[in-house]
SEFIZA-3560 file (N, C-alpha, C; in Angstrom, 3 decimals):
REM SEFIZA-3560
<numar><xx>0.860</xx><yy>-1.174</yy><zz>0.000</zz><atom>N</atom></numar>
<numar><xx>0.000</xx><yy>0.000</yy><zz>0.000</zz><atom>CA</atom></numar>
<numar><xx>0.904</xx><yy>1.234</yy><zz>0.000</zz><atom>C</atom></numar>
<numar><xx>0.531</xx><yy>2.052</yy><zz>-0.968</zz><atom>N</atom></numar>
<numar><xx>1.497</xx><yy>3.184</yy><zz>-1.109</zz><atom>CA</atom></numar>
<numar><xx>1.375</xx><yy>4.256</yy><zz>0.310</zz><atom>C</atom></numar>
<numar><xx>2.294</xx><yy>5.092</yy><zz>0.350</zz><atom>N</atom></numar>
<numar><xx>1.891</xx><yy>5.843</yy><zz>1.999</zz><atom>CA</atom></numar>
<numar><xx>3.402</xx><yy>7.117</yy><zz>1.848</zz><atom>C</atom></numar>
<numar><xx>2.634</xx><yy>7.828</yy><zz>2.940</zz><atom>N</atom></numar>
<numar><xx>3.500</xx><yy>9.266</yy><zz>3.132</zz><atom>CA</atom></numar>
<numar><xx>3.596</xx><yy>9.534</yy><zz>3.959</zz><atom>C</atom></numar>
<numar><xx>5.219</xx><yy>9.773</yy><zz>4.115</zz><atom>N</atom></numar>
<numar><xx>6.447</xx><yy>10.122</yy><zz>5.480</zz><atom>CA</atom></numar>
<numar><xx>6.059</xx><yy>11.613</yy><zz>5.690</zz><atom>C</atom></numar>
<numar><xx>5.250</xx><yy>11.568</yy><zz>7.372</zz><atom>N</atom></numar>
<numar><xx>5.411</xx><yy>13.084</yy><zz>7.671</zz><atom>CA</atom></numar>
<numar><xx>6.862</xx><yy>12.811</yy><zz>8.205</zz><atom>C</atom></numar>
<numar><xx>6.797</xx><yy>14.821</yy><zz>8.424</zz><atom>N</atom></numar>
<numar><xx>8.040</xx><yy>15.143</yy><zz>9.341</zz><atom>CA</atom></numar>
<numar><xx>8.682</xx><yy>15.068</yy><zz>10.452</zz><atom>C</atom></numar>
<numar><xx>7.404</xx><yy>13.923</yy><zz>10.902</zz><atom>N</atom></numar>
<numar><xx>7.967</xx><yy>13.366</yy><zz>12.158</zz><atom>CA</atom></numar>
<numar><xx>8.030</xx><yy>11.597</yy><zz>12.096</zz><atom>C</atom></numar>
<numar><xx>8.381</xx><yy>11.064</yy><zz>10.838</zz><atom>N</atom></numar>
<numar><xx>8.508</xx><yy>10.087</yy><zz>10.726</zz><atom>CA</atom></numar>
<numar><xx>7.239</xx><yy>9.129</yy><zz>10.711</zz><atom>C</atom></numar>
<numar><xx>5.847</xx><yy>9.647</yy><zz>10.927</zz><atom>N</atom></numar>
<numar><xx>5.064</xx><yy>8.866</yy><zz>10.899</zz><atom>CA</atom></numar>
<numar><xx>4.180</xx><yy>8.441</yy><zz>9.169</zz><atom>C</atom></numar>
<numar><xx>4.269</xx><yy>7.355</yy><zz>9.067</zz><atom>N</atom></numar>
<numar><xx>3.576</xx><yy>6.914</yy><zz>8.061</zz><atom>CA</atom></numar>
<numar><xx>2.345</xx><yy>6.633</yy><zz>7.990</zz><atom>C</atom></numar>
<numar><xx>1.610</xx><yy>7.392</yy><zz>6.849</zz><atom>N</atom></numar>
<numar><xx>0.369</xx><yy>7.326</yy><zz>6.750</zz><atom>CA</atom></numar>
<numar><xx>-0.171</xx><yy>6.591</yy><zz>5.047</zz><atom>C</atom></numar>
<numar><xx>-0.744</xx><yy>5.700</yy><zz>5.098</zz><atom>N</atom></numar>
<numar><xx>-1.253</xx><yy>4.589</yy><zz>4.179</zz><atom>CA</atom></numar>
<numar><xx>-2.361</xx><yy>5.237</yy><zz>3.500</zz><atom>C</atom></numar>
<numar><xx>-2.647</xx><yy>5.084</yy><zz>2.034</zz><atom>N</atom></numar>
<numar><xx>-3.447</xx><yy>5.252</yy><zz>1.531</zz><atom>CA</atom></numar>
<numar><xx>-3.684</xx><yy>4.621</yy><zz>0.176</zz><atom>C</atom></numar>
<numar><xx>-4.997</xx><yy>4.556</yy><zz>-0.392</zz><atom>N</atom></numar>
<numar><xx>-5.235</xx><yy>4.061</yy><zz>-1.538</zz><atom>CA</atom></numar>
<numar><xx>-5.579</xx><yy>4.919</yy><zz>-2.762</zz><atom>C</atom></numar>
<numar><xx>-5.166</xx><yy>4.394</yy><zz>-3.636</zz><atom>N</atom></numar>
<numar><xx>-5.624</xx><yy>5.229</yy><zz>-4.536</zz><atom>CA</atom></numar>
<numar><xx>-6.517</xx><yy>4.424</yy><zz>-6.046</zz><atom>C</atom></numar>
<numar><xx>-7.615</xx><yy>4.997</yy><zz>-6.396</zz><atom>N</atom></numar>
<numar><xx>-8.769</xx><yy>4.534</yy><zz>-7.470</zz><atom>CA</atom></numar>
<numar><xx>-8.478</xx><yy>5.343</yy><zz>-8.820</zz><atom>C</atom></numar>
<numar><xx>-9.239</xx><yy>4.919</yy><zz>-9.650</zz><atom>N</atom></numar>
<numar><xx>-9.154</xx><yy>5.592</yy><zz>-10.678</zz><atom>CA</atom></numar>
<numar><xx>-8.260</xx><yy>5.502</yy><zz>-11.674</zz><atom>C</atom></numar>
<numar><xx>-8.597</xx><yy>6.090</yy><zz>-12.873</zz><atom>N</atom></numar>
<numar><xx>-7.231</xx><yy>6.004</yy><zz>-14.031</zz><atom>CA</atom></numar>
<numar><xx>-6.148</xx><yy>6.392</yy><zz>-13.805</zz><atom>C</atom></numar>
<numar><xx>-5.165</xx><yy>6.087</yy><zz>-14.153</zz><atom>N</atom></numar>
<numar><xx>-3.840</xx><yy>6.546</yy><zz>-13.709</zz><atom>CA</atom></numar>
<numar><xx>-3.372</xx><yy>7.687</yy><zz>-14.546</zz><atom>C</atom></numar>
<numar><xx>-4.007</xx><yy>8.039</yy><zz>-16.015</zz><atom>N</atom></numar>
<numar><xx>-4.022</xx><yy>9.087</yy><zz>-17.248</zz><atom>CA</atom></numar>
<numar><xx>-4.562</xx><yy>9.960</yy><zz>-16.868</zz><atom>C</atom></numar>
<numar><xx>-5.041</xx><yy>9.840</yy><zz>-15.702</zz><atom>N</atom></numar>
<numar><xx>-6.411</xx><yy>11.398</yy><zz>-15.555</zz><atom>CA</atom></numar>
<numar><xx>-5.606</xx><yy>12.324</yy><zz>-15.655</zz><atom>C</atom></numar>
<numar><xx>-6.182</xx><yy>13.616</yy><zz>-16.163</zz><atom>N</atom></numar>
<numar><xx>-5.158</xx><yy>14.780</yy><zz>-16.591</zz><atom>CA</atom></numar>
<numar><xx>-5.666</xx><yy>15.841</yy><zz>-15.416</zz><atom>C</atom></numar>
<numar><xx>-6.500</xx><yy>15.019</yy><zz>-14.179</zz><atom>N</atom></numar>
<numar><xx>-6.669</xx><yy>16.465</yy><zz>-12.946</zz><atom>CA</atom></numar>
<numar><xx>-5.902</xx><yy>15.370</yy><zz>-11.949</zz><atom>C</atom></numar>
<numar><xx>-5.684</xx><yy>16.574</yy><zz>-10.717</zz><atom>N</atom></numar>
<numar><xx>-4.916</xx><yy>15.900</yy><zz>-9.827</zz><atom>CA</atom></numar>
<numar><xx>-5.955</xx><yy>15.202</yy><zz>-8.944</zz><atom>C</atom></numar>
<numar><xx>-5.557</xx><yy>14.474</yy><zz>-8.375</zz><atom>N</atom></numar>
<numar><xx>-6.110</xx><yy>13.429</yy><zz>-7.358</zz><atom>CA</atom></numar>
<numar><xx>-7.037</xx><yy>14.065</yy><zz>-6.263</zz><atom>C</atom></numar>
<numar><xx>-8.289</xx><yy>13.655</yy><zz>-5.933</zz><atom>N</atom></numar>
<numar><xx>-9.066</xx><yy>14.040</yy><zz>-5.016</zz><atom>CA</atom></numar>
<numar><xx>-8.861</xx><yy>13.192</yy><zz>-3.845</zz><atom>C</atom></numar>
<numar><xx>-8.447</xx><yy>14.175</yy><zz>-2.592</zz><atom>N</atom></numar>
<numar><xx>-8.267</xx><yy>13.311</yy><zz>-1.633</zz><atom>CA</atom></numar>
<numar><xx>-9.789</xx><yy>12.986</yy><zz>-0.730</zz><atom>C</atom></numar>
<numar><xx>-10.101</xx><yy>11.884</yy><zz>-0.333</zz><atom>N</atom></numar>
<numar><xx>-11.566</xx><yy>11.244</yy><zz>-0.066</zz><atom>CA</atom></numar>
<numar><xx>-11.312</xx><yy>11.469</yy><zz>1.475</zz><atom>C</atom></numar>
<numar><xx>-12.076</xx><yy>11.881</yy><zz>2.521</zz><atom>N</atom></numar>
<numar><xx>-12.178</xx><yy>11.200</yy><zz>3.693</zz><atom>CA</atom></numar>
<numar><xx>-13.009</xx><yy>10.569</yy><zz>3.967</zz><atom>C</atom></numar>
<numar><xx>-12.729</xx><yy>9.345</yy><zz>4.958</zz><atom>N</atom></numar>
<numar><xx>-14.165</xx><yy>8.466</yy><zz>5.627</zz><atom>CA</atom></numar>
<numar><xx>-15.080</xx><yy>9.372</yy><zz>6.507</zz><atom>C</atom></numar>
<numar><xx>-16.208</xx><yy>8.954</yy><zz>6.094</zz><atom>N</atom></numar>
<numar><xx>-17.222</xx><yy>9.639</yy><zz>7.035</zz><atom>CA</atom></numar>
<numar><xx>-17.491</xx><yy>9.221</yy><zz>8.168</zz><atom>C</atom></numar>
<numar><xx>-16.833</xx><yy>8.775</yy><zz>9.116</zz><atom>N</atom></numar>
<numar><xx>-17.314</xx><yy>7.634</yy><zz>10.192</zz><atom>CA</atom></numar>
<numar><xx>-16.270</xx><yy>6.889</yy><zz>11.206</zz><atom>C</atom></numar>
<numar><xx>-16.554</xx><yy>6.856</yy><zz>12.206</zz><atom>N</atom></numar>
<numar><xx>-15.358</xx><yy>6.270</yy><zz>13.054</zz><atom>CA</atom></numar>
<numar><xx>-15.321</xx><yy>4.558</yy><zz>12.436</zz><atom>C</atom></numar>
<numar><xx>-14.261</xx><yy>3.771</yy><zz>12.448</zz><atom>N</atom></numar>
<numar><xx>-13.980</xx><yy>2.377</yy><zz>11.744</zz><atom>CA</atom></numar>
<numar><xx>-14.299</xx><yy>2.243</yy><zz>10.603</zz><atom>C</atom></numar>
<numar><xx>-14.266</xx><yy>3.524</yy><zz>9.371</zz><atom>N</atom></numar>
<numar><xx>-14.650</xx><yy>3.641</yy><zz>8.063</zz><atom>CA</atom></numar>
<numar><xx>-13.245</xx><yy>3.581</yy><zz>7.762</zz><atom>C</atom></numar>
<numar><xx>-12.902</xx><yy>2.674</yy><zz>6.881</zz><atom>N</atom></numar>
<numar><xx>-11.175</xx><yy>3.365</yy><zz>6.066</zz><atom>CA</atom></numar>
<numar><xx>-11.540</xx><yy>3.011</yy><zz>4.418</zz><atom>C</atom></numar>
<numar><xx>-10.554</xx><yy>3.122</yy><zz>4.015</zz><atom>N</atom></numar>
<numar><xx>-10.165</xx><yy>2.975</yy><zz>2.483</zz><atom>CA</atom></numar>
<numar><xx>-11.190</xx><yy>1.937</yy><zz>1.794</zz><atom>C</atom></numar>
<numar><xx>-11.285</xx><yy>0.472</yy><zz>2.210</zz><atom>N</atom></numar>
<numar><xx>-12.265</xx><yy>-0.149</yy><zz>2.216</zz><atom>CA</atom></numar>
<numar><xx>-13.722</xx><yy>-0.149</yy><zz>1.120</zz><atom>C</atom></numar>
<numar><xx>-13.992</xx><yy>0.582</yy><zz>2.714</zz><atom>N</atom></numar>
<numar><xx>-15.551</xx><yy>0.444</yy><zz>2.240</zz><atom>CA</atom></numar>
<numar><xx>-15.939</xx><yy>1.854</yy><zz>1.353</zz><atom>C</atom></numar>
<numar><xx>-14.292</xx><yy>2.552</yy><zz>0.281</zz><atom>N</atom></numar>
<numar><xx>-15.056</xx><yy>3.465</yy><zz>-0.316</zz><atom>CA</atom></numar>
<numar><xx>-15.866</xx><yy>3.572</yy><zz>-1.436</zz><atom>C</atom></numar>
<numar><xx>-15.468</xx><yy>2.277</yy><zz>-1.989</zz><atom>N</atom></numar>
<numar><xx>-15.945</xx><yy>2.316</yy><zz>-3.641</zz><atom>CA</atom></numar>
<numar><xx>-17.961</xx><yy>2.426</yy><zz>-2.918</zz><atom>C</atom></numar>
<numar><xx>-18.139</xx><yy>1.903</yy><zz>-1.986</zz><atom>N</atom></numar>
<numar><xx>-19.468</xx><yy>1.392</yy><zz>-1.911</zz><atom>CA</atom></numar>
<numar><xx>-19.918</xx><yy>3.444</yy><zz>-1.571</zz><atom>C</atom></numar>
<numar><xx>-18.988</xx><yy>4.100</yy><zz>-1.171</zz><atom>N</atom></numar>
<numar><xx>-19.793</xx><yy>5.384</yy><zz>-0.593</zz><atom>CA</atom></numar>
<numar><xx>-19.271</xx><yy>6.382</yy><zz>-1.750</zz><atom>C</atom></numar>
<numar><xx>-18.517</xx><yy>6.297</yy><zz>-2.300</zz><atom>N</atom></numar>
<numar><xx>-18.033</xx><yy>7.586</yy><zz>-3.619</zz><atom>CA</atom></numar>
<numar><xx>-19.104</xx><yy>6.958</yy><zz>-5.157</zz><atom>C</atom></numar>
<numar><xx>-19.447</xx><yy>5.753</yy><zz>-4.772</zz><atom>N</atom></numar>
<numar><xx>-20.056</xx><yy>5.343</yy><zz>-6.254</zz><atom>CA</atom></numar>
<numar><xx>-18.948</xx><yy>5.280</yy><zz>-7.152</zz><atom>C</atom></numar>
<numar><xx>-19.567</xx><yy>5.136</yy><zz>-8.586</zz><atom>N</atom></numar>
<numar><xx>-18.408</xx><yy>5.329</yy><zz>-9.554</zz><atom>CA</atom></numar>
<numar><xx>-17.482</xx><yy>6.734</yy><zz>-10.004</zz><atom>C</atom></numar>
<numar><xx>-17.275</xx><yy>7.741</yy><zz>-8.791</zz><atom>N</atom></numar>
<numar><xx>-16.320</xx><yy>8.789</yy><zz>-9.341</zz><atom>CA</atom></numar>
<numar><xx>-15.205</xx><yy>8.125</yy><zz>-9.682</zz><atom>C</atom></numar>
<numar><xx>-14.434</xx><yy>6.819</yy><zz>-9.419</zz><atom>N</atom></numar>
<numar><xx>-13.673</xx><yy>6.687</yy><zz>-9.708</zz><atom>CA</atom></numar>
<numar><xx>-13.382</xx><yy>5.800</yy><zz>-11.609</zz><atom>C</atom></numar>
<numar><xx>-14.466</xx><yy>6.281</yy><zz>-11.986</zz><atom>N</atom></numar>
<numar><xx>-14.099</xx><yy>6.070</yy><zz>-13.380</zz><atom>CA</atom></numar>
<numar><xx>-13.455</xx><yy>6.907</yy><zz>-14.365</zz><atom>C</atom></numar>
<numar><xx>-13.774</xx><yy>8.208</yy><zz>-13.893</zz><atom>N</atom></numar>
<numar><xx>-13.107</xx><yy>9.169</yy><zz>-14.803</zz><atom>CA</atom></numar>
<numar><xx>-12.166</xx><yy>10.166</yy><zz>-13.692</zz><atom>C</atom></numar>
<numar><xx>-12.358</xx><yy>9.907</yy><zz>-12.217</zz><atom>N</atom></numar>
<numar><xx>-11.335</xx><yy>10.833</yy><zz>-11.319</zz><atom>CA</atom></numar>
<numar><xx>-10.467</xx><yy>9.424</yy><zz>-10.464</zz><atom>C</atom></numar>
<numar><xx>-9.062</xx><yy>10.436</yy><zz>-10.042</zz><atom>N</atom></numar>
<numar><xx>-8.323</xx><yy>9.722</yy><zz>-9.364</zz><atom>CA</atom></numar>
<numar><xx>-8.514</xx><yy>9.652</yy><zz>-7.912</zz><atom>C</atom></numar>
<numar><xx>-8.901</xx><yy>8.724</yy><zz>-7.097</zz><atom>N</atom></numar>
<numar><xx>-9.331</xx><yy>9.510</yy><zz>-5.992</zz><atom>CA</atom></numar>
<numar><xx>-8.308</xx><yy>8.652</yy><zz>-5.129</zz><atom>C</atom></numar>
<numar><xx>-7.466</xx><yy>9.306</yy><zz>-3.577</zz><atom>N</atom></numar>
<numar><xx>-6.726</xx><yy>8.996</yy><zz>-2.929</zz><atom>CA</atom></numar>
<numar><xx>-7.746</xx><yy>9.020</yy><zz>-1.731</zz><atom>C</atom></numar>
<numar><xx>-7.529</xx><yy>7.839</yy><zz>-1.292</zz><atom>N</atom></numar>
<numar><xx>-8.279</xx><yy>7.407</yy><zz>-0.033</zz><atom>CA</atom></numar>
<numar><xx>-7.600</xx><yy>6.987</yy><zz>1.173</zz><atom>C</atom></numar>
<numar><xx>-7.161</xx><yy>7.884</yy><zz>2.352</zz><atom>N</atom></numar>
<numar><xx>-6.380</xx><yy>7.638</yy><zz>3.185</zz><atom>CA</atom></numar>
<numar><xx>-6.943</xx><yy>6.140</yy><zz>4.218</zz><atom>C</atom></numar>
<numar><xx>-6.212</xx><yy>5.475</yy><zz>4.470</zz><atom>N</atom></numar>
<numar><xx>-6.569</xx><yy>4.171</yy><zz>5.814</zz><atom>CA</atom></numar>
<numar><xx>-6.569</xx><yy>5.084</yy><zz>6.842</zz><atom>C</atom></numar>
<numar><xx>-7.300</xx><yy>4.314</yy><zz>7.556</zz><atom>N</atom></numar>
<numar><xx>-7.561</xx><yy>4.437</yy><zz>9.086</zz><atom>CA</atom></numar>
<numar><xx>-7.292</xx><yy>3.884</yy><zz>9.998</zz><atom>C</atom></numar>
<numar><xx>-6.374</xx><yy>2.588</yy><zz>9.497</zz><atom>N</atom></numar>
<numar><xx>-5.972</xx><yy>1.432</yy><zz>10.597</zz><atom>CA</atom></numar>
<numar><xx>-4.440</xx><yy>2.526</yy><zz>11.248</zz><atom>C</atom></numar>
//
Protein backbone atom coordinates (compact mmCIF):
# COMPACT_ATOMS: atom_id res chain seq x y z
CA UNK A 1 0.00 0.00 0.00
CA UNK A 2 1.50 3.18 -1.11
CA UNK A 3 1.89 5.84 2.00
CA UNK A 4 3.50 9.27 3.13
CA UNK A 5 6.45 10.12 5.48
CA UNK A 6 5.41 13.08 7.67
CA UNK A 7 8.04 15.14 9.34
CA UNK A 8 7.97 13.37 12.16
CA UNK A 9 8.51 10.09 10.73
CA UNK A 10 5.06 8.87 10.90
CA UNK A 11 3.58 6.91 8.06
CA UNK A 12 0.37 7.33 6.75
CA UNK A 13 -1.25 4.59 4.18
CA UNK A 14 -3.45 5.25 1.53
CA UNK A 15 -5.23 4.06 -1.54
CA UNK A 16 -5.62 5.23 -4.54
CA UNK A 17 -8.77 4.53 -7.47
CA UNK A 18 -9.15 5.59 -10.68
CA UNK A 19 -7.23 6.00 -14.03
CA UNK A 20 -3.84 6.55 -13.71
CA UNK A 21 -4.02 9.09 -17.25
CA UNK A 22 -6.41 11.40 -15.55
CA UNK A 23 -5.16 14.78 -16.59
CA UNK A 24 -6.67 16.46 -12.95
CA UNK A 25 -4.92 15.90 -9.83
CA UNK A 26 -6.11 13.43 -7.36
CA UNK A 27 -9.07 14.04 -5.02
CA UNK A 28 -8.27 13.31 -1.63
CA UNK A 29 -11.57 11.24 -0.07
CA UNK A 30 -12.18 11.20 3.69
CA UNK A 31 -14.16 8.47 5.63
CA UNK A 32 -17.22 9.64 7.03
CA UNK A 33 -17.31 7.63 10.19
CA UNK A 34 -15.36 6.27 13.05
CA UNK A 35 -13.98 2.38 11.74
CA UNK A 36 -14.65 3.64 8.06
CA UNK A 37 -11.17 3.36 6.07
CA UNK A 38 -10.17 2.98 2.48
CA UNK A 39 -12.27 -0.15 2.22
CA UNK A 40 -15.55 0.44 2.24
CA UNK A 41 -15.06 3.46 -0.32
CA UNK A 42 -15.94 2.32 -3.64
CA UNK A 43 -19.47 1.39 -1.91
CA UNK A 44 -19.79 5.38 -0.59
CA UNK A 45 -18.03 7.59 -3.62
CA UNK A 46 -20.06 5.34 -6.25
CA UNK A 47 -18.41 5.33 -9.55
CA UNK A 48 -16.32 8.79 -9.34
CA UNK A 49 -13.67 6.69 -9.71
CA UNK A 50 -14.10 6.07 -13.38
CA UNK A 51 -13.11 9.17 -14.80
CA UNK A 52 -11.34 10.83 -11.32
CA UNK A 53 -8.32 9.72 -9.36
CA UNK A 54 -9.33 9.51 -5.99
CA UNK A 55 -6.73 9.00 -2.93
CA UNK A 56 -8.28 7.41 -0.03
CA UNK A 57 -6.38 7.64 3.18
CA UNK A 58 -6.57 4.17 5.81
CA UNK A 59 -7.56 4.44 9.09
CA UNK A 60 -5.97 1.43 10.60
Amino acid sequence: MPHFRTYDEAELHYRVLGPADSPLPPLVCLAGGPGRDAASAPLAYGRWDEQLRLALPCAK
